[in-house]
Residue frames as qw, qx, qy, qz and C-alpha x, y, z in Angstrom:
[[0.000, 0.889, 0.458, 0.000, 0.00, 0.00, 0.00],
 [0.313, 0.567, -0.037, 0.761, 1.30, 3.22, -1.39],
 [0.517, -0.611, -0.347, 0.489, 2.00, 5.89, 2.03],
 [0.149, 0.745, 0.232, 0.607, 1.40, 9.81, 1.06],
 [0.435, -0.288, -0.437, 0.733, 2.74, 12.31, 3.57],
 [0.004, 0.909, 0.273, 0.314, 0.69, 15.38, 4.25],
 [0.410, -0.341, -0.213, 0.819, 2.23, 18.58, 5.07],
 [0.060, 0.849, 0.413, 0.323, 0.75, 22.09, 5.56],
 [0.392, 0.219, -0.355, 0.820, 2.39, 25.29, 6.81],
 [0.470, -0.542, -0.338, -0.610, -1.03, 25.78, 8.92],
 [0.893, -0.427, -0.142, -0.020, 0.01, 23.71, 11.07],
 [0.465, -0.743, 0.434, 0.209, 3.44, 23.42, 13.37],
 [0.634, 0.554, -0.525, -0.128, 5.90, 21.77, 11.93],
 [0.911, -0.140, -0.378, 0.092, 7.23, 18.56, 12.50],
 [0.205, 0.873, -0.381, 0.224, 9.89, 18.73, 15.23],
 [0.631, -0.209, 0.747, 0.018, 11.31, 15.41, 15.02],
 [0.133, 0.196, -0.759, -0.606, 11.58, 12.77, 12.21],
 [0.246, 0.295, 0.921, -0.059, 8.10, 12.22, 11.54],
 [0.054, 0.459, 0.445, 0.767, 5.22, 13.72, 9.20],
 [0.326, -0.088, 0.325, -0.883, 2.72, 15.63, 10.02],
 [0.742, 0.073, 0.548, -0.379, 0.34, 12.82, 8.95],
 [0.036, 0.344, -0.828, -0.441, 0.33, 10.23, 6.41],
 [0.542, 0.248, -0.084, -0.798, -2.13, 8.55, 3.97],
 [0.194, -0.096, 0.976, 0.038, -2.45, 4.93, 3.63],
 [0.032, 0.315, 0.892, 0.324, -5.54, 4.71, 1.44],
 [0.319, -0.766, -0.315, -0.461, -8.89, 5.84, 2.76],
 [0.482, -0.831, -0.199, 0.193, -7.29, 6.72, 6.36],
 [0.270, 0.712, -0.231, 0.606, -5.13, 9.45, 7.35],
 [0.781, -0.477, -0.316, 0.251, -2.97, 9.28, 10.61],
 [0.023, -0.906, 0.074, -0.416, -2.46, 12.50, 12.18],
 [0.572, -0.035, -0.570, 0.589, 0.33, 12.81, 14.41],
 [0.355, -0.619, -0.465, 0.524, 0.26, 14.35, 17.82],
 [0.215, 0.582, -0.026, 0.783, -0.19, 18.28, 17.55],
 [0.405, -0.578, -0.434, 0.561, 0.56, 20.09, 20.66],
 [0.061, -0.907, -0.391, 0.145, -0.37, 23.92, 21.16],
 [0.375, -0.344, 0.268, 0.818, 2.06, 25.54, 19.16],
 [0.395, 0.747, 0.334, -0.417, 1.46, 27.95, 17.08],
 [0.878, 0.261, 0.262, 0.304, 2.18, 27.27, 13.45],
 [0.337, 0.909, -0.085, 0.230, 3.87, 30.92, 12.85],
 [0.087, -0.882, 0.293, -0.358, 5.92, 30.82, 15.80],
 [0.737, 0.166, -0.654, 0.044, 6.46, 27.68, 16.80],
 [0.164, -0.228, 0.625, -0.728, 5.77, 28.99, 20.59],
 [0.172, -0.486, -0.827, 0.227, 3.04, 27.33, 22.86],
 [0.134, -0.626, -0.346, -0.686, -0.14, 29.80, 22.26],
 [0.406, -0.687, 0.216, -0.563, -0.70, 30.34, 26.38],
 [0.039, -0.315, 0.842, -0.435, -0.24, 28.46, 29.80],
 [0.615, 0.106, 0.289, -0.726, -4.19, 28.35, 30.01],
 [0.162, 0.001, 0.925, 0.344, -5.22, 25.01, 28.76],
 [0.572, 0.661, 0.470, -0.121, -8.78, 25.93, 27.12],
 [0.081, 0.806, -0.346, -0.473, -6.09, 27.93, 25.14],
 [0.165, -0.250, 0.915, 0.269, -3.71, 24.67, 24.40],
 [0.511, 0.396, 0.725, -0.238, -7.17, 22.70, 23.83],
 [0.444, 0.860, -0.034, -0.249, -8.33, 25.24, 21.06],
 [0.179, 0.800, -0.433, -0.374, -5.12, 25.22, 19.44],
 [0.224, -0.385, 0.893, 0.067, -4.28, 21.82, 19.00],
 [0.501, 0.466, 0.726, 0.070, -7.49, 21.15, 17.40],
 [0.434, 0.864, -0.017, -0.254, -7.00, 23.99, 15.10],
 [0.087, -0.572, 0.774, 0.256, -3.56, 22.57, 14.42],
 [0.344, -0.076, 0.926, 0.134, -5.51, 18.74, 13.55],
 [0.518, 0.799, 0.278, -0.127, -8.38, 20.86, 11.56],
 [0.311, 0.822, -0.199, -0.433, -5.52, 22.31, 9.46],
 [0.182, -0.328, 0.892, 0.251, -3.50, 18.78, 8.74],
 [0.566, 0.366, 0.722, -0.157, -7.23, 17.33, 8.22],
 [0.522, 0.767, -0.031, -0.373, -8.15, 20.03, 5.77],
 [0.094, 0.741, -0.522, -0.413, -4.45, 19.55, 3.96],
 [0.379, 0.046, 0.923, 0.047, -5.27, 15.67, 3.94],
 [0.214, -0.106, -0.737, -0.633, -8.36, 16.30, 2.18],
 [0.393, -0.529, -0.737, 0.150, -10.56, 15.59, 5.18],
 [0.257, -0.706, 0.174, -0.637, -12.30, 17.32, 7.96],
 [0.201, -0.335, 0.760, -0.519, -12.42, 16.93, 11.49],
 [0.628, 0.011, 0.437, -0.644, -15.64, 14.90, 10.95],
 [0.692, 0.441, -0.567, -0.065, -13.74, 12.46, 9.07],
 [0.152, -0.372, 0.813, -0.420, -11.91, 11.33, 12.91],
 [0.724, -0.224, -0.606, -0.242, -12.72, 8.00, 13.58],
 [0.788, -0.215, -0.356, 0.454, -10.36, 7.42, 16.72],
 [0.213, 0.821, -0.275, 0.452, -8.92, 10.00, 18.76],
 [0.805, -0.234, -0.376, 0.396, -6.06, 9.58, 21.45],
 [0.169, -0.950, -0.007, -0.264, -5.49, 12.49, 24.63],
 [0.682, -0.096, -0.399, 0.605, -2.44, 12.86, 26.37],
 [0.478, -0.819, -0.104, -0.301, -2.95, 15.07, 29.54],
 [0.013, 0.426, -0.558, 0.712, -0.37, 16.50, 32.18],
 [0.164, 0.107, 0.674, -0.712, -3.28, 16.45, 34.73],
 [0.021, 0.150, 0.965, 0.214, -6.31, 14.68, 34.67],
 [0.068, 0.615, 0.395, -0.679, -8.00, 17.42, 36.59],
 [0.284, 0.430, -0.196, -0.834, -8.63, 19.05, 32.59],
 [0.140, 0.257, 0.953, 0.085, -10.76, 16.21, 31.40],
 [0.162, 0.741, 0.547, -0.353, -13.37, 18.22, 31.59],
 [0.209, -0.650, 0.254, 0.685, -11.54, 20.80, 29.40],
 [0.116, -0.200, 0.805, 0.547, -11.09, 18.62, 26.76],
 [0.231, 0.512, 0.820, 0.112, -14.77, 17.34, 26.70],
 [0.279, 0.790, 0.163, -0.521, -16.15, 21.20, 26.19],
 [0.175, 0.634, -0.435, -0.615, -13.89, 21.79, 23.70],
 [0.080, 0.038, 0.887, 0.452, -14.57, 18.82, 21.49],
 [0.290, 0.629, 0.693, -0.197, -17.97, 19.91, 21.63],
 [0.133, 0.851, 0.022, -0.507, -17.33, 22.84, 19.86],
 [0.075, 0.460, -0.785, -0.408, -14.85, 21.07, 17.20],
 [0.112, -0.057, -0.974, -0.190, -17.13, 17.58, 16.76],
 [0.667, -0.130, 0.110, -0.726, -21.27, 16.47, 16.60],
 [0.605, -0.106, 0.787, -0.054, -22.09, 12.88, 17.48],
 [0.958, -0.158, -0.221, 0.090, -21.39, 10.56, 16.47],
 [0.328, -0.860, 0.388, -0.057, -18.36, 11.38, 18.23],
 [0.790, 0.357, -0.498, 0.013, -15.49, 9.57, 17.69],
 [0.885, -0.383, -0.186, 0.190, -13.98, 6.94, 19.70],
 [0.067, -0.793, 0.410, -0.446, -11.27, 8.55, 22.25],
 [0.848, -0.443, -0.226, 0.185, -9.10, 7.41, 24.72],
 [0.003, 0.906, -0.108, 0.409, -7.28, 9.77, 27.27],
 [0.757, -0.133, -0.282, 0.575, -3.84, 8.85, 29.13],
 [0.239, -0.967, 0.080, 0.036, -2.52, 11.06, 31.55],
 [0.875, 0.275, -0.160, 0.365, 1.59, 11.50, 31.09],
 [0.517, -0.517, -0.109, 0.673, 4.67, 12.90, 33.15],
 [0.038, -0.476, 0.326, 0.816, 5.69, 15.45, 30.18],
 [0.692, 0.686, 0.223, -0.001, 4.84, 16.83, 26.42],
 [0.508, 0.324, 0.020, 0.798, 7.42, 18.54, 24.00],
 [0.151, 0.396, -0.114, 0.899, 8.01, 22.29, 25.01],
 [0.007, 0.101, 0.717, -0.689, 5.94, 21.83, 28.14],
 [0.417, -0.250, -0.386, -0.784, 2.68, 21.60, 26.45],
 [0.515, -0.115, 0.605, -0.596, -0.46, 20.15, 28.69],
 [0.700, 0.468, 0.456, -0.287, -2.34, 18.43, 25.87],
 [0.288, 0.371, -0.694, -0.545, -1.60, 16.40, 22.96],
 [0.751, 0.434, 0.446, -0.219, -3.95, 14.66, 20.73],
 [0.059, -0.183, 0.836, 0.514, -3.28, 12.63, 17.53],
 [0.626, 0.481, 0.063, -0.610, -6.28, 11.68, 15.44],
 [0.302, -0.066, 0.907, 0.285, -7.28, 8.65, 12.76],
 [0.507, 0.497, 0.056, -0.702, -9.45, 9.73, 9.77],
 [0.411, 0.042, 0.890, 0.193, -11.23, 7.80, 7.51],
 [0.494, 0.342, -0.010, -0.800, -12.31, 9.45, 4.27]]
């Protein structure tokens, strides 16, 4: 199976060796995007409904560059500092997704890159 890399300058760049997502037929596999912003490559605030927001405007702009939208996500996967923003994360996917919702699972972890709170990768199926 042929393996298309997507890249968009919407989004952060990679910063490591890996794409920003890749195409394997009908699914696209978004890597993690943490709350950087794509101009500056800084972390958009400390405030995580901030990081939240940005990091799905970072996997709406790899979706779009794939060809997809967010409402293409079959699968999504959360990685949390502190479990205490669970709640964080559900508002804000309400505001980015409508049910069906897509399947999720949410791991809490010692660290991110550049001290982010929240990263989220993402599995679309157009």
């Amino acid at each position: 199976m042929d393996k298309t890399p997507i890249q968009t300058a919407a989004a952060p760049q990679a910063i490591g060796a890996y794409s920003q997502a890749i195409r394997a037929g009908t699914t696209v596999y978004l890597s993690g995007q943490i709350p950087l912003a794509p101009t500056t490559m800084e972390l958009v605030s400390t405030d995580i409904h901030s990081q939240i927001e940005q990091v799905f405007e970072n996997l709406k702009a790899v979706a779009s560059a794939s060809g997809c939208t967010l409402a293409d996500a079959a699968k999504l996967t959360v990685y949390l500092t502190d479990l205490t923003h669970f709640p964080a994360v559900n508002e804000m996917m309400t505001r980015y997704f409508t049910p069906p919702y897509p399947a999720r699972a949410t791991v809490q972890v010692a660290a991110l890159p550049r001290g982010a709170l929240v990263e989220i990768d993402a599995i679309l199926v157009s």
